[in-house]
C-alpha positions as CSV (number, residue, x, y, z in Angstrom):
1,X,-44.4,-51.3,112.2
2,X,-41.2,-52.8,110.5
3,X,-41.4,-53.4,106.6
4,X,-39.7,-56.3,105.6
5,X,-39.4,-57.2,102.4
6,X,-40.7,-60.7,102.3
7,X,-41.8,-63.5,104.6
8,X,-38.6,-64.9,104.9
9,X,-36.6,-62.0,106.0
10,X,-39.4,-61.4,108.5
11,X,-39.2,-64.7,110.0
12,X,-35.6,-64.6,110.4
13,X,-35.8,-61.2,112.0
14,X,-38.3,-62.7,115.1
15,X,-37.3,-62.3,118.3
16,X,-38.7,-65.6,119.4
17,X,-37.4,-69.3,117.8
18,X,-40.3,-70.6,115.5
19,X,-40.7,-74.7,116.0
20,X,-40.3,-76.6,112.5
21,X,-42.5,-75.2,109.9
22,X,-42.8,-75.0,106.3
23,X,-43.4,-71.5,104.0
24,X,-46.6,-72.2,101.8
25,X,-47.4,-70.7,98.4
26,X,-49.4,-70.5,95.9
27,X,-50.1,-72.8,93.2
28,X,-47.8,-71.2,91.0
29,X,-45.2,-71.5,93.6
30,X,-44.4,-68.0,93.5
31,X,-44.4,-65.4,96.6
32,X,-45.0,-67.4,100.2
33,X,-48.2,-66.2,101.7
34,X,-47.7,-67.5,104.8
35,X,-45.8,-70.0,107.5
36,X,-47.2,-73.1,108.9
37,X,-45.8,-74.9,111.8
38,X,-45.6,-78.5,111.1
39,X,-47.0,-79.8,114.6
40,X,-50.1,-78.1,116.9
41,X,-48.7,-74.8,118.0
42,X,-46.5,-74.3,121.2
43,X,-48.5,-73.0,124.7
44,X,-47.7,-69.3,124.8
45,X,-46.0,-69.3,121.5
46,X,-49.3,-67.2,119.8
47,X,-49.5,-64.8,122.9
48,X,-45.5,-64.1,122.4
49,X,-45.9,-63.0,118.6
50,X,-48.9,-61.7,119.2
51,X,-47.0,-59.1,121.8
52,X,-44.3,-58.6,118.8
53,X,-46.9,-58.0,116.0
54,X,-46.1,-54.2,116.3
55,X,-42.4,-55.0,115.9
56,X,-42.6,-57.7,113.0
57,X,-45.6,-57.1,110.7
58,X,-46.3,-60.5,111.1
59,X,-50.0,-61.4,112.7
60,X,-50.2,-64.7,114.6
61,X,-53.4,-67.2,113.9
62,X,-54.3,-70.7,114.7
63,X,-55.1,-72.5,111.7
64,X,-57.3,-75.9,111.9
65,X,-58.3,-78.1,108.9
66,X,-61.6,-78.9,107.2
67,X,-62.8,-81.5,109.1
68,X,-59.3,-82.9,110.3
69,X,-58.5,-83.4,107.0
70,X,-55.3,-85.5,106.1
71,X,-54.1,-82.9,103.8
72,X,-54.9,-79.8,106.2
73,X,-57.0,-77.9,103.6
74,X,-56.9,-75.6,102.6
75,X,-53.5,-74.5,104.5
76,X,-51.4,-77.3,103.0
77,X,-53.4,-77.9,100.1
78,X,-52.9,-75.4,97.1
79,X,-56.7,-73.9,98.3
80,X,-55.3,-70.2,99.2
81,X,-56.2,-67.5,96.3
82,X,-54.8,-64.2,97.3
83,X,-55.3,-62.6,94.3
84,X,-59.3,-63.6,94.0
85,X,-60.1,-60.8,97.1
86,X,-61.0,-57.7,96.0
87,X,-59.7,-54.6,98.2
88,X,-61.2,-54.2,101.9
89,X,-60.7,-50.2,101.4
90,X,-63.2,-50.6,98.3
91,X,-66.1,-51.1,100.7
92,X,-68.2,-49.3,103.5
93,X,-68.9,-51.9,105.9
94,X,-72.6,-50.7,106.9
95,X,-73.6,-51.1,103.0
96,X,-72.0,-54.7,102.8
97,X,-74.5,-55.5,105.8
98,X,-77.3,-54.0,104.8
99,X,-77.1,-55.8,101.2
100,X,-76.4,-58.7,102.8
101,X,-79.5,-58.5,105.1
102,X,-81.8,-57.6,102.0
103,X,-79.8,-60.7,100.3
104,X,-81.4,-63.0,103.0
105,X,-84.6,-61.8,102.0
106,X,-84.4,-63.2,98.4
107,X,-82.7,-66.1,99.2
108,X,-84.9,-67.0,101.8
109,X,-88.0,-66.0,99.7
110,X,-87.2,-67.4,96.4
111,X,-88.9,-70.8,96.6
112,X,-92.5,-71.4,98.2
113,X,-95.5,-68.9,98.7
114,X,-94.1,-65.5,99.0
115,X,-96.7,-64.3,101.9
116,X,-95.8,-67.6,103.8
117,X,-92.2,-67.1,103.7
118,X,-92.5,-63.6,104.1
119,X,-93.6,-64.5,107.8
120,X,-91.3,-66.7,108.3
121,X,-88.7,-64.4,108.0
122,X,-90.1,-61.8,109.5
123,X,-90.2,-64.3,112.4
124,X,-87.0,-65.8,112.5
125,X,-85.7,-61.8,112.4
126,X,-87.6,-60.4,115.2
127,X,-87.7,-57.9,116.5
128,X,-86.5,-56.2,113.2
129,X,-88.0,-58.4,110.5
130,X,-86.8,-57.9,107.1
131,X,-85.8,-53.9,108.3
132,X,-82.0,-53.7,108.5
133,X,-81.8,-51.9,111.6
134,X,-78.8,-50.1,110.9
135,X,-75.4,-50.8,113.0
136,X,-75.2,-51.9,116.5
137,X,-73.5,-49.0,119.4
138,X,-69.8,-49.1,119.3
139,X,-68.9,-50.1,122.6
140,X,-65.8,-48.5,124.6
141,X,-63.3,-50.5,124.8
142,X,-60.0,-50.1,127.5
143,X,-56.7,-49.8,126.3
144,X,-54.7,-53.0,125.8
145,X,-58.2,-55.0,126.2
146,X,-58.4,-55.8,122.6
147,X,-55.2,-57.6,122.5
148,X,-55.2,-59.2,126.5
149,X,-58.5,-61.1,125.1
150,X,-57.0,-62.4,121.8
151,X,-54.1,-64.0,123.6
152,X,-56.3,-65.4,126.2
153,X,-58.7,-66.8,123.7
154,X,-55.5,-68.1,121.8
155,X,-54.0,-70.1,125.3
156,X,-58.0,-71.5,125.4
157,X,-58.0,-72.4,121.6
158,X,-54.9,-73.9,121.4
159,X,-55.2,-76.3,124.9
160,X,-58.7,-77.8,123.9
161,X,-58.3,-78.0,119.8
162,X,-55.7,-79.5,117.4
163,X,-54.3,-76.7,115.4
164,X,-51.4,-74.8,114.0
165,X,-49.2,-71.8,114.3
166,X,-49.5,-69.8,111.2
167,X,-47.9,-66.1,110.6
168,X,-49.2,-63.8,107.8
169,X,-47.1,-60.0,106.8
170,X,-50.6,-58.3,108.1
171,X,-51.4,-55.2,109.7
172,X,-54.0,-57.3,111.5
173,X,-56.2,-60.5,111.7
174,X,-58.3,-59.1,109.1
175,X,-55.5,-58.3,106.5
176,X,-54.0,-61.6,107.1
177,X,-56.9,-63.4,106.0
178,X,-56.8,-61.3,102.0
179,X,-53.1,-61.6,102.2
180,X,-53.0,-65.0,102.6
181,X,-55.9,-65.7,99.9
182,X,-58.0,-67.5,102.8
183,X,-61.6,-68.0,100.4
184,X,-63.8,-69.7,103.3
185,X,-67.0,-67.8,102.7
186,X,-67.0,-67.9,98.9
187,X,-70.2,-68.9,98.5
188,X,-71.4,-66.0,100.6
189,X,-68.8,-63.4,99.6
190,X,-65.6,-62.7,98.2
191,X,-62.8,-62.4,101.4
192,X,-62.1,-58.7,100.7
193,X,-65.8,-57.7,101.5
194,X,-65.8,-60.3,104.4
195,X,-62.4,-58.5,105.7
196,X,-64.0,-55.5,105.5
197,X,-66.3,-56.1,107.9
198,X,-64.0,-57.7,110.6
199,X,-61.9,-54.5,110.4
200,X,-64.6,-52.4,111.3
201,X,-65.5,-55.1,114.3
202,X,-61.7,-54.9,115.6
203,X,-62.4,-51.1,115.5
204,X,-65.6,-50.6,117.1
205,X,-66.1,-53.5,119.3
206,X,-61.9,-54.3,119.4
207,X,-62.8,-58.1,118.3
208,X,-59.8,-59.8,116.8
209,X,-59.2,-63.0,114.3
210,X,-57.3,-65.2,116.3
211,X,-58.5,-68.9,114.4
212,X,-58.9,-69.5,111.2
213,X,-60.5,-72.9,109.6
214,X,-61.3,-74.0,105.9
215,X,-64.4,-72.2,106.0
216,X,-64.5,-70.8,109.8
217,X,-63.8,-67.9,112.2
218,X,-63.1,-67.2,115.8
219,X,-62.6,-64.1,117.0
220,X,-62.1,-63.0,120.5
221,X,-64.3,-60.1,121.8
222,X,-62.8,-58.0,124.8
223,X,-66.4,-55.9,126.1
224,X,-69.9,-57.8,125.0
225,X,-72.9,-57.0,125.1
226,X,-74.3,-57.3,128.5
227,X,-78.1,-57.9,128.0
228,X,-80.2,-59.1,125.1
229,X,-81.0,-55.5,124.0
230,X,-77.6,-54.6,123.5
231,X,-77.1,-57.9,122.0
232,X,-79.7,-58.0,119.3
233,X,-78.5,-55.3,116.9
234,X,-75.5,-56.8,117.3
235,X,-76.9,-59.9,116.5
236,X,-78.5,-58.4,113.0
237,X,-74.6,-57.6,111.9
238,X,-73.6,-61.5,112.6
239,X,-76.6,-62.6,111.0
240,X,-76.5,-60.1,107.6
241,X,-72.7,-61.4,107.7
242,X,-73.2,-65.1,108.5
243,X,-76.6,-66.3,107.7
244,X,-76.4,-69.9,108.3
245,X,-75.8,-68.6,112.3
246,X,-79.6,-68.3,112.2
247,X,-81.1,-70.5,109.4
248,X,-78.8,-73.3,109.9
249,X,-78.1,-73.2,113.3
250,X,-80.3,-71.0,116.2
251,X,-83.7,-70.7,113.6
252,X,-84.3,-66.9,114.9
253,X,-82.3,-64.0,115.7
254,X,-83.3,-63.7,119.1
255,X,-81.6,-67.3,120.2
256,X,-78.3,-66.6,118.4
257,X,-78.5,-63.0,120.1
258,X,-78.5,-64.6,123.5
259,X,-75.5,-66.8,123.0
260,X,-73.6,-63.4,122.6
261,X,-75.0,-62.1,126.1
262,X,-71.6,-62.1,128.1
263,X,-69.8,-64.2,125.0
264,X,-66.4,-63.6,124.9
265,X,-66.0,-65.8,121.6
266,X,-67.6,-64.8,118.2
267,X,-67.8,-68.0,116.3
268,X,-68.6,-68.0,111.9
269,X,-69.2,-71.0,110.0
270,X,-70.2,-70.9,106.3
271,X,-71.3,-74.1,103.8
């Protein structure tokens, strides 16, 4: 990969012509942390600087608002804290989960009779119950598939939603999201822990960040699971990293796990 040594000269080294767009920093107003085109982004634009990533050390996202907010928070608004994640290297991504799935547990047991919602859980977890059943298989993925996937999920993205062209110096979807001090699951966990994690997805299942919202994540997944059984342990890693996938949204494991039966689209939301 090229090293530039900002985000300016690695703009005006692309290959490509960027529409109008504005360089956004943080509060302080000191080092960019990333571009923003001023208008939804250009069809085929993301799949060309996707292609030139390896070239420009700059990683292509979509970026949407929080709720089609006027002031496009947090991309526009002063909400980007870069220097608030911790370091994704710190972490092993299988202990993040399984703390995170014993987390659940608490939270989920903190108020009410503790037998009572003990069952509750253990039903809304089947078949694993409060067990963290370790990792899910890394599945085999084909050369270039990783990639193919994110641009296609980024031509799909882009023609049904309203969002932006952004470009962060990252090594990948993951790195862009520290590097640009992106803070949408704060209340679940600090960005560095959460990037953690998505690094490990891109290399075991070869599942990219292609948009990126206040507080959500789509990610484009080139080989899932084929059948529930595959799908369920997969299902426990989603769950230990999102939780409100399951208690705000499916109500048991099991639903959410056949959604991703076949999904090419891995979808996060956090309050």
């Amino acid at each position: 990969m090229i090293e530039h040594p900002d985000l300016a000269a690695a703009l005006a080294a692309l290959p490509v012509d960027l529409p109008p767009g504005r360089l956004v920093t943080e509060e302080d107003g000191r080092e960019p942390l990333l571009w923003i085109s001023d208008d939804p982004a250009p069809a085929g634009l993301w799949r060309q600087l996707h292609r030139a990533h390896p070239q420009t050390g700059l990683w292509p996202l979509l970026l949407s608002p929080l709720d089609r907010d006027d002031d496009y928070r947090p991309w526009l608004s002063g909400e980007l804290y870069p220097a608030d994640a911790s370091e994704p290297s710190r972490y092993d991504p299988q202990t993040l989960l399984r703390g995170w799935w014993r987390q659940v547990d608490e939270d989920e047991d903190e108020d009410g009779d503790a037998s009572e919602d003990a069952e509750i859980l253990d039903e809304a977890l089947a078949p694993y119950g409060r067990v963290w059943p370790g990792p899910a298989p890394t599945a085999t993925v084909p050369d270039g598939a990783a990639g193919t996937e994110a641009r296609e999920l980024a031509e799909v993205l882009g023609s049904v939603k309203d969002v932006r062209l952004g470009l962060v110096r990252a090594g990948s979807g993951a790195e862009a999201l520290t590097a640009c001090g992106w803070s949408g699951p704060a209340n679940h966990a600090d960005t560095g822990r959460i990037a953690a994690v998505l690094a490990d997805w891109e290399r075991r299942f070869g599942a990219q960040v292609v948009e990126v919202g206040f507080a959500t994540l789509e990610l484009s997944v080139p080989v899932p699971p084929a059948t529930l059984a595959e799908a369920l342990p997969l299902a426990a890693e989603h769950t230990a990293f999102c939780p409100d996938l399951v208690f705000q949204g499916t109500g048991t494991l099991t639903a959410y796990a056949e959604q991703l039966v076949d999904a090419h689209q891995w979808s996060f939301w956090w309050d």
